[in-house]
VOPAGU-2260 file (C-alpha; in pm, 1 decimal, decimal comma):
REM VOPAGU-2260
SITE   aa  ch    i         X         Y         Z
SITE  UNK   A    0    -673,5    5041,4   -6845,2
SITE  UNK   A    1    -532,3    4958,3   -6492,9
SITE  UNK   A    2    -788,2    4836,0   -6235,4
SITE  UNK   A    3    -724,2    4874,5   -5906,3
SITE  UNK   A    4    -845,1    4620,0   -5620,7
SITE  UNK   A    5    -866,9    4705,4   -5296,7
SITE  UNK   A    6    -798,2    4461,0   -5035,3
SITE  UNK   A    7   -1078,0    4292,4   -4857,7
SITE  UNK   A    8    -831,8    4185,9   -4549,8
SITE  UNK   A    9    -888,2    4352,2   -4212,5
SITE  UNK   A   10    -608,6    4539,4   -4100,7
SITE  UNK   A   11    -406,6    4354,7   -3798,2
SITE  UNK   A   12    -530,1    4435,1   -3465,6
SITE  UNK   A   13    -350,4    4671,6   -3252,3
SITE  UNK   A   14    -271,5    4561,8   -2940,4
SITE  UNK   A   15    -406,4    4773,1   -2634,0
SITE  UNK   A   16    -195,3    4828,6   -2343,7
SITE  UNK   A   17    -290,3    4527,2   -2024,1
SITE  UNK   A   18    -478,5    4728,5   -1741,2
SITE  UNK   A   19    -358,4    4676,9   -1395,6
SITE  UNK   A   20    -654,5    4414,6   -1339,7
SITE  UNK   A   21    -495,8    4200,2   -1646,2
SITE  UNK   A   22    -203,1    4276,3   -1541,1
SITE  UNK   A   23    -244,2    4063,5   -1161,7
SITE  UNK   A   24    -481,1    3812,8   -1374,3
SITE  UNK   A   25    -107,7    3711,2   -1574,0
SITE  UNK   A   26      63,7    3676,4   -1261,1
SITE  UNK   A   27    -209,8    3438,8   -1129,3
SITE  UNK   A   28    -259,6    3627,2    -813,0
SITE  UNK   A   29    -634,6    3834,7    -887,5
SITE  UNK   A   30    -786,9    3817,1    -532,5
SITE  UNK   A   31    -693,3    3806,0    -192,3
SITE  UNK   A   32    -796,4    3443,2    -147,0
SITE  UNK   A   33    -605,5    3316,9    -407,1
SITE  UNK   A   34    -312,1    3415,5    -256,2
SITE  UNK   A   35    -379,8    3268,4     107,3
SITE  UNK   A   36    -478,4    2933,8     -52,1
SITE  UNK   A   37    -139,3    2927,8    -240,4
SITE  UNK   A   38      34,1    3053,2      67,8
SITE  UNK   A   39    -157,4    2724,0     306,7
SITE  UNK   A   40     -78,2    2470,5       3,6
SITE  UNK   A   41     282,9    2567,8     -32,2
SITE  UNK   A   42     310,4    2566,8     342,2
SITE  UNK   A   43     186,9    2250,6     381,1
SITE  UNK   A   44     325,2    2094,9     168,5
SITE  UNK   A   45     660,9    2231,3     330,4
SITE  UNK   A   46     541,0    2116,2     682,4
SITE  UNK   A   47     465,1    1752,7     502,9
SITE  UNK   A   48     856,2    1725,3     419,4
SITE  UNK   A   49     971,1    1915,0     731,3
SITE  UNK   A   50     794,9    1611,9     941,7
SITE  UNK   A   51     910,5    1339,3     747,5
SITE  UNK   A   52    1273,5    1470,0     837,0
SITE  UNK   A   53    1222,6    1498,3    1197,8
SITE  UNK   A   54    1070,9    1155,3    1189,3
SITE  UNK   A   55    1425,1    1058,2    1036,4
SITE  UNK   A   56    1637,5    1249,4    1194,1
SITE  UNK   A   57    1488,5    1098,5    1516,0
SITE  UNK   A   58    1503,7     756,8    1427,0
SITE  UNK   A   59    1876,4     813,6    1287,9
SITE  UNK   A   60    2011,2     962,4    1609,4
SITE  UNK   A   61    1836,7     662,4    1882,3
SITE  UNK   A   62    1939,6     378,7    1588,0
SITE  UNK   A   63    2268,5     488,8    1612,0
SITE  UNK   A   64    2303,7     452,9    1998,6
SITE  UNK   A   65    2195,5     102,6    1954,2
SITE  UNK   A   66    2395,2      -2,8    1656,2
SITE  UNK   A   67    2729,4     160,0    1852,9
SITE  UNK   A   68    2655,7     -77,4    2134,7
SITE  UNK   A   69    2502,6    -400,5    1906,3
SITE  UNK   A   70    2806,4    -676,1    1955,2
SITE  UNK   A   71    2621,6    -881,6    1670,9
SITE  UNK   A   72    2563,1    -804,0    1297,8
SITE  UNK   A   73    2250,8    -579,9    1281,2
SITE  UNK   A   74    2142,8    -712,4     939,0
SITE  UNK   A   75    2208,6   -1081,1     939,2
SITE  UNK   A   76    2200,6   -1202,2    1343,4
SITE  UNK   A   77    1911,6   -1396,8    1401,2
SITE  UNK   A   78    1890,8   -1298,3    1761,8
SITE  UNK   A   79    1698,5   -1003,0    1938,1
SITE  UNK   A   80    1868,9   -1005,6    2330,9
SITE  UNK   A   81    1897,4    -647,4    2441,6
SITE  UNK   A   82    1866,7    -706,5    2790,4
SITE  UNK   A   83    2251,3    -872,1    2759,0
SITE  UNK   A   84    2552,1    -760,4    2831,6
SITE  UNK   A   85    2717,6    -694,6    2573,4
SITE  UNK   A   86    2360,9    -680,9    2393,4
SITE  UNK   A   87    2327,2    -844,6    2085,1
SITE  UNK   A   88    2050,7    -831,0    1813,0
SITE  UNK   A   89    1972,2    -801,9    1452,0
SITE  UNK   A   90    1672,8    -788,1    1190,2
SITE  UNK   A   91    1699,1   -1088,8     947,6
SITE  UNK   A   92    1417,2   -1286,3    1096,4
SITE  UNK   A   93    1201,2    -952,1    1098,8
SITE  UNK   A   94    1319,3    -875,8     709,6
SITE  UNK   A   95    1234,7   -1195,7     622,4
SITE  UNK   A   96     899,7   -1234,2     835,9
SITE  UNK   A   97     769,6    -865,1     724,0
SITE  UNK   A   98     825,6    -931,0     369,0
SITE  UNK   A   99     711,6   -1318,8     352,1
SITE  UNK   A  100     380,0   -1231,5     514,0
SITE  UNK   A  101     324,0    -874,4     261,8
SITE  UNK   A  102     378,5   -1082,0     -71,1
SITE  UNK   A  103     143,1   -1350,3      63,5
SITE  UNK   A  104     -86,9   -1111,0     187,5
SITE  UNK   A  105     -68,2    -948,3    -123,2
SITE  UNK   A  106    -105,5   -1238,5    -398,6
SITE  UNK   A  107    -421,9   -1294,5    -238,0
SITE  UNK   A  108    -560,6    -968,5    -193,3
SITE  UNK   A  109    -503,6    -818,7    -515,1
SITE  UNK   A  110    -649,4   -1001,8    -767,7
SITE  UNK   A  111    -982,6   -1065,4    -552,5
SITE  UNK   A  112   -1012,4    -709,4    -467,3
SITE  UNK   A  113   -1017,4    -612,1    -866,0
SITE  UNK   A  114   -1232,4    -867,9    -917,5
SITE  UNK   A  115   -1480,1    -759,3    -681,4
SITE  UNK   A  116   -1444,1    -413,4    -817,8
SITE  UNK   A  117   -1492,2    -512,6   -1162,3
SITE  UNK   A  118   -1810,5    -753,1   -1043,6
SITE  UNK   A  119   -1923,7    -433,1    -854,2
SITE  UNK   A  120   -1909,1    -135,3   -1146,0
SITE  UNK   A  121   -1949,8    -357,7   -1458,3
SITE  UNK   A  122   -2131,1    -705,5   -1358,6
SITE  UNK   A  123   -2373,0    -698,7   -1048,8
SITE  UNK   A  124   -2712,7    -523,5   -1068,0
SITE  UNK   A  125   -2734,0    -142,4    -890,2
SITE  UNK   A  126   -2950,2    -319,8    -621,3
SITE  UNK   A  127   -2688,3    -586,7    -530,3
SITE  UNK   A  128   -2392,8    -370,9    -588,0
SITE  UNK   A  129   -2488,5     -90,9    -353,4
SITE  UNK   A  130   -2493,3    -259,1     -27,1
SITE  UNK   A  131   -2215,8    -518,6     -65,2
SITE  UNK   A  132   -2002,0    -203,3    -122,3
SITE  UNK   A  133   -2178,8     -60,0     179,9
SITE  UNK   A  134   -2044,7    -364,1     361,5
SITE  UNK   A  135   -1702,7    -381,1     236,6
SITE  UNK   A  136   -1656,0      45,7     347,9
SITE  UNK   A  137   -1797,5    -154,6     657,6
SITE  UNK   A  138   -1523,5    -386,4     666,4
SITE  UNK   A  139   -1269,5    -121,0     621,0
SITE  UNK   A  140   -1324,8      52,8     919,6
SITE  UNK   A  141   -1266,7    -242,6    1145,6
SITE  UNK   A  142   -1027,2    -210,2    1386,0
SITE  UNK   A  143    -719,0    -418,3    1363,0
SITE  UNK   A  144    -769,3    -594,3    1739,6
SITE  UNK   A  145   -1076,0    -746,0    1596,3
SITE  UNK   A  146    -939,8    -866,2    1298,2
SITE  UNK   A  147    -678,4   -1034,2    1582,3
SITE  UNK   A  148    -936,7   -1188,2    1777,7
SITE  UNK   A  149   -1129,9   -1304,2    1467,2
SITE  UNK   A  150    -776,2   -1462,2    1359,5
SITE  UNK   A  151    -699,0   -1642,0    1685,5
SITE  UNK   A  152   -1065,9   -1755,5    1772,0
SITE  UNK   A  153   -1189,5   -1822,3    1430,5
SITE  UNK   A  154    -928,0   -1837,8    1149,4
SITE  UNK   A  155    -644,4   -2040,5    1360,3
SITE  UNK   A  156    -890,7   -2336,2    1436,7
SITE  UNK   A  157   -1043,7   -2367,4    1109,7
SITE  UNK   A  158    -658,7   -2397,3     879,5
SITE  UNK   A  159    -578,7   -2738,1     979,5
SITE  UNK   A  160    -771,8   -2852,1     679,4
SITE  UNK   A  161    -599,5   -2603,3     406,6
SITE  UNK   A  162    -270,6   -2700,4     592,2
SITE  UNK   A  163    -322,7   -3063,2     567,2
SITE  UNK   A  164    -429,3   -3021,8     205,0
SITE  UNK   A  165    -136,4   -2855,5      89,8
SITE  UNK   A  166     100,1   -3088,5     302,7
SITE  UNK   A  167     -55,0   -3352,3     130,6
SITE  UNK   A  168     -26,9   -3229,6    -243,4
SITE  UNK   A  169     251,3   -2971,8    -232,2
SITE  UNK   A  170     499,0   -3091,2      13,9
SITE  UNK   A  171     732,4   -3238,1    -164,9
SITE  UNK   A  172     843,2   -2856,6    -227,2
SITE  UNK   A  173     935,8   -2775,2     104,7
SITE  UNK   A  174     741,6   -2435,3     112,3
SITE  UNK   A  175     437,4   -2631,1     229,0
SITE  UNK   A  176     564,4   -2905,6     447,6
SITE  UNK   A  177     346,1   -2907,8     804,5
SITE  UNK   A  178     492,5   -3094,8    1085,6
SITE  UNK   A  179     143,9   -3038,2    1300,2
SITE  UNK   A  180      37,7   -2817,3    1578,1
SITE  UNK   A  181    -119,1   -2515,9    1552,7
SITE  UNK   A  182    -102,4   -2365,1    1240,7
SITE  UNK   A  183      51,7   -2034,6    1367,2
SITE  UNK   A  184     284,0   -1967,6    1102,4
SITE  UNK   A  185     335,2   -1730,4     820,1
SITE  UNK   A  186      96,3   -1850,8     594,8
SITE  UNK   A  187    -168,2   -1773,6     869,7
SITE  UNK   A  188     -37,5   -1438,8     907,3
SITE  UNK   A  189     -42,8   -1327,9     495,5
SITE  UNK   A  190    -435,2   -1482,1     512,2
SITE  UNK   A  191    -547,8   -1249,4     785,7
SITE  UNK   A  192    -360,0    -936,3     604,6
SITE  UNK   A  193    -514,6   -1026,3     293,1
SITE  UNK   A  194    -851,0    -976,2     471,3
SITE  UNK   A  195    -711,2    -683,4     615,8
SITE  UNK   A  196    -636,6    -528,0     317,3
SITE  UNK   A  197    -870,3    -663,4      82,2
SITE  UNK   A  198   -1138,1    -343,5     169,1
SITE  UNK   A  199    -902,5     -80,2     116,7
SITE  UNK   A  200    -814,9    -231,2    -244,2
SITE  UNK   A  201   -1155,7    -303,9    -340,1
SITE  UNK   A  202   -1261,3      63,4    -243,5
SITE  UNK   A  203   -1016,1     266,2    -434,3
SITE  UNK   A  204    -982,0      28,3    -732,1
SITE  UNK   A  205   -1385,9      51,7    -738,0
SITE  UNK   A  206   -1359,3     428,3    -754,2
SITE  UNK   A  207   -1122,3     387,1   -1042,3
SITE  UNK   A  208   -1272,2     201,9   -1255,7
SITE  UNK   A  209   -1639,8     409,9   -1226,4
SITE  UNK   A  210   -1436,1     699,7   -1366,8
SITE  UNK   A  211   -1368,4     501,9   -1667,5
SITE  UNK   A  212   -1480,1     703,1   -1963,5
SITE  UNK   A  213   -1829,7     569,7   -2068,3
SITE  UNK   A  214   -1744,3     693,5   -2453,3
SITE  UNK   A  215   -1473,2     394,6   -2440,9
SITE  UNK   A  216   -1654,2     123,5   -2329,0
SITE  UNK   A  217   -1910,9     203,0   -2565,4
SITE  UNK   A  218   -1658,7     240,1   -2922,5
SITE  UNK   A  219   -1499,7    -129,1   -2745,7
SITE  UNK   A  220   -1885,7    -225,9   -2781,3
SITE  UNK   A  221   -1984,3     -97,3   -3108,6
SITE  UNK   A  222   -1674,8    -272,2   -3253,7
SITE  UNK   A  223   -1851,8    -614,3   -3103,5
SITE  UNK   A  224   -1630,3    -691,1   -2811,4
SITE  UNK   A  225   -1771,8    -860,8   -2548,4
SITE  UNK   A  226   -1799,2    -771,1   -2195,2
SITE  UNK   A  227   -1480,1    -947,2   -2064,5
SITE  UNK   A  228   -1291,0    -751,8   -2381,2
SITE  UNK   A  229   -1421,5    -430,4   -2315,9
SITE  UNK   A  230   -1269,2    -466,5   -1979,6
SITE  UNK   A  231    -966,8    -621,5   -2068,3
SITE  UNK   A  232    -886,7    -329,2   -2341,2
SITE  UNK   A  233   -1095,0     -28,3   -2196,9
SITE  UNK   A  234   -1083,6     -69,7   -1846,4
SITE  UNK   A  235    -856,6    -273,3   -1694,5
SITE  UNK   A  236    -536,3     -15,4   -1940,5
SITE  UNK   A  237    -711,5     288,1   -1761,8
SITE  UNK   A  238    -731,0     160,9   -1384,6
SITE  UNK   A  239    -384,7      48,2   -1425,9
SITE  UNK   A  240    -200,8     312,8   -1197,8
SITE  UNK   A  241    -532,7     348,2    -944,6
SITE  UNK   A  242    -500,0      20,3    -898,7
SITE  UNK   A  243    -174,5      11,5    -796,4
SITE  UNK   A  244    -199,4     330,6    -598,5
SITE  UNK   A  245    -485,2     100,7    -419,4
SITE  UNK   A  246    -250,9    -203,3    -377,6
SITE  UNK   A  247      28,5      -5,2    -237,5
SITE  UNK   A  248    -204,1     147,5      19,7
SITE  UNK   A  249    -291,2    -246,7      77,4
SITE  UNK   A  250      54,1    -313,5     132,8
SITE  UNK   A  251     173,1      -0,2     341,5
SITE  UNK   A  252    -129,1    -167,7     596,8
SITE  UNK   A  253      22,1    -512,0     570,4
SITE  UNK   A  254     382,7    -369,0     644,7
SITE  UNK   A  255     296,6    -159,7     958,8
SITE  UNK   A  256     -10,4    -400,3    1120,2
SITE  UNK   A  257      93,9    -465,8    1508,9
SITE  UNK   A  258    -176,6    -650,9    1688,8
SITE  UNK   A  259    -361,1    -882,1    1418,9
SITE  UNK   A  260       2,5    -992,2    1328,0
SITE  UNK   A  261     110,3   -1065,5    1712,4
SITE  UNK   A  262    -231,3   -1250,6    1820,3
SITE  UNK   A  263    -247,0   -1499,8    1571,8
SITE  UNK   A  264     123,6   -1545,0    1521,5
SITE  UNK   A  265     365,8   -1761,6    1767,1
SITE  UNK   A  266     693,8   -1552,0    1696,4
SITE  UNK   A  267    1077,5   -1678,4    1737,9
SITE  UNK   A  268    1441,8   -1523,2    1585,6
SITE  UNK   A  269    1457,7   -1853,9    1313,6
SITE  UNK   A  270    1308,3   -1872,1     926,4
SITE  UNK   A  271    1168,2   -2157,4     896,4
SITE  UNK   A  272    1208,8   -2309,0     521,0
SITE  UNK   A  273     831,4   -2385,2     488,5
SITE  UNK   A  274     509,7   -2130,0     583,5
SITE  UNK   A  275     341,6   -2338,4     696,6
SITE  UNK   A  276     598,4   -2371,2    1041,8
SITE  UNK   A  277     558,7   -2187,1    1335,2
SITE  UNK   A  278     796,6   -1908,8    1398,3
SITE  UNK   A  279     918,5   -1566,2    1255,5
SITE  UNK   A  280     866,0   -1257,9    1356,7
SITE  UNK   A  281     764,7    -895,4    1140,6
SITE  UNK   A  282     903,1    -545,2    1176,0
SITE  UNK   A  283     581,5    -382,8    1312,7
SITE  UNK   A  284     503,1    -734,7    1585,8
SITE  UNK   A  285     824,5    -707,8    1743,2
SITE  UNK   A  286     796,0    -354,4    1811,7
SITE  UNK   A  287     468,4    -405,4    1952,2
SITE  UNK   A  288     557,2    -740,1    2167,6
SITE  UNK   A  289     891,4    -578,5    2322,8
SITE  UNK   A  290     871,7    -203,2    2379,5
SITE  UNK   A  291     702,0    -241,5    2714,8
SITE  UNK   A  292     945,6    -436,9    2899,8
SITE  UNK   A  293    1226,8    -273,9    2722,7
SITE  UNK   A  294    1528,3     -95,9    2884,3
SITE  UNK   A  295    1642,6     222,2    2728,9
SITE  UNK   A  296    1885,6      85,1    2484,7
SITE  UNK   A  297    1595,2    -180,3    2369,4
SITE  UNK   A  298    1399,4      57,0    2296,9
SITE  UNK   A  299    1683,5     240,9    2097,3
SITE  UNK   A  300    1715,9    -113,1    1937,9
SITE  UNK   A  301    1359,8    -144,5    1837,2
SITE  UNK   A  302    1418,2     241,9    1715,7
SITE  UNK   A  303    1609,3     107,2    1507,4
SITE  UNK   A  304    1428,9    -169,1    1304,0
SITE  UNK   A  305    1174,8      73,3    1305,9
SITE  UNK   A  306    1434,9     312,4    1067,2
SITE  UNK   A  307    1453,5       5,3     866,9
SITE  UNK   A  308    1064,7     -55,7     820,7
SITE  UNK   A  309    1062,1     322,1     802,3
SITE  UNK   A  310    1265,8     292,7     475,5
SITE  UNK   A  311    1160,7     -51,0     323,6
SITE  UNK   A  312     811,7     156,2     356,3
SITE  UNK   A  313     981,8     446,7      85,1
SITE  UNK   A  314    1158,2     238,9     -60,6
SITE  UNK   A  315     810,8      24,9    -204,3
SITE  UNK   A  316     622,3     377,6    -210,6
SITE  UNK   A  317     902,6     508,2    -444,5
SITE  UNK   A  318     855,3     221,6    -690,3
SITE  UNK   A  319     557,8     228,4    -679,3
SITE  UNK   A  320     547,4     649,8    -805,8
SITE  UNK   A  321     820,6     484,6   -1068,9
SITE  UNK   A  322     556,4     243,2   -1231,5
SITE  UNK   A  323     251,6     451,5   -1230,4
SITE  UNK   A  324     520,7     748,0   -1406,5
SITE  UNK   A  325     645,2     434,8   -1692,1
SITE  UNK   A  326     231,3     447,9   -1770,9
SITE  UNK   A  327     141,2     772,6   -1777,7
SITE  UNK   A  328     -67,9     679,3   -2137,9
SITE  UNK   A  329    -264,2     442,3   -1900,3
SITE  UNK   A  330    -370,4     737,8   -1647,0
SITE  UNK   A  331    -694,9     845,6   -1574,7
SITE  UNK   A  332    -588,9    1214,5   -1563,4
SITE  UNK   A  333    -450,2    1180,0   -1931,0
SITE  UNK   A  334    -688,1     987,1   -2104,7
């Protein structure tokens, strides 16, 4: 005797036609506002990229009137004499100056910042680490002219001790030989951008590392790592890229700074072998020092190592986009 089973399956759904409301909800455009917010972002973001070439397009055209005229190599003459005729100038000494004084800055700025920011979101109690991070947002707002003043009254005077120190145990390399006077020299200059930029860092790599998923720290804790692990293999891999998002804001300050760079240093067009010399000159000083009593064609020269800081300044912005893309495991968006 045949039995027959019936199936217990539901049929398959059939589909029902998309209303016009579904419809605009697929094509991501449902209300009115939508489409004006897309319409602002997208034309902003155009506007962004239709600045940034006018700003090179300007800088192209004056650099080129100047480097027509320049009777001297404009990468390698270490001279800056507009005012002659035939003029003659170049940008080693800034090159060399700009850069010198934004690694130094830099080598001390970094690791204190993250080590403040660690102290302040994983070490120090909430009633400590609330207002010395009220005081360091304090210190980032300071203007740059008092930083300058602080540097020339304060910091200059008080170096002779670090620069005898370090003549006295590391001069035999050359880098730190002093030969006296005041220590208005390279070294001084990296110092006071470190300070400068030592807020800004400590800010944004703070802000990082509270977003640090709390799951994390506690599985690194369970396991029965300590405190220092759990930051070494929890939160130091997921700050990675904020933090150097936060040092090359640092640096992009320490590249362009004017006024804290020209009161504290005592400039001249030679690189001296040791930092601890007087002399040099940066990108962003020069400008600052010279475009007063400029003629027309200085000022198209100073244009002109402008265009140059104006690309070192992508240039170090691009690599940085090209490390923080190598670590995408390490961002805080994927984890």
């Amino acid at each position: 005797m045949d039995i027959t089973t019936k199936s217990t399956e539901a049929p398959p759904p059939v589909s029902q036609p998309m209303d016009a409301e579904h419809k605009r909800a697929a094509r991501g455009a449902t209300r009115p506002g939508d489409r004006i917010f897309l319409g602002l972002s997208r034309g902003s973001g155009i506007l962004l990229l239709a600045i940034m070439a006018a700003i090179a397009v300007f800088l192209t055209y004056r650099a080129s009137l100047a480097i027509g005229k320049n009777h001297g190599n404009f990468l390698t003459t270490f001279e800056w004499s507009t005012n002659l005729d035939p003029p003659v100038f170049g940008i080693a000494v800034l090159a060399f100056g700009t850069v010198v004084s934004s690694v130094i800055a830099m080598v001390i700025a970094v690791p204190i910042a993250v080590a403040i920011a660690l102290f302040l979101t994983h070490y120090a109690p909430r009633r400590l680490s609330g207002p010395i991070a009220y005081v360091i947002d304090l210190l980032a707002a300071v203007p740059s002219i008092v930083y300058g003043l602080w540097g020339a009254l304060v910091l200059v005077p008080h170096l002779d001790g670090l620069f005898s120190w370090l003549n006295d145990y590391l001069g035999w390399t050359g880098v730190f030989e002093w030969q006296g006077g005041a220590p208005r020299s390279m070294l001084t200059v990296g110092i006071l951008l470190a300070i400068m930029i030592l807020p800004i860092i400590t800010n944004v790599s703070r802000e990082v590392f509270r977003q640090v998923p709390r799951m994390h720290e506690e599985a690194a804790l369970a396991l029965g790592a300590t405190r220092w692990e759990v930051v070494r293999m929890a939160v130091l891999p997921f700050g990675r890229s904020g933090v150097i998002s936060a040092s090359m804001l640092g640096l992009g300050r320490a590249l362009g700074e004017t006024m804290a760079v020209a009161t504290v240093l005592s400039p001249s067009f030679t690189i001296q072998a040791s930092l601890l010399d007087p002399g040099g000159g940066t990108f962003a000083q020069n400008i600052a020092s010279k475009f007063s009593e400029a003629n027309d064609f200085g000022r198209d020269a100073l244009i002109a190592s402008g265009l140059v800081l104006f690309v070192i300044t992508l240039l170090v912005n691009g690599a940085a986009r090209a490390i923080i893309a190598r670590r995408k495991e390490y961002s805080g968006a994927n984890a």
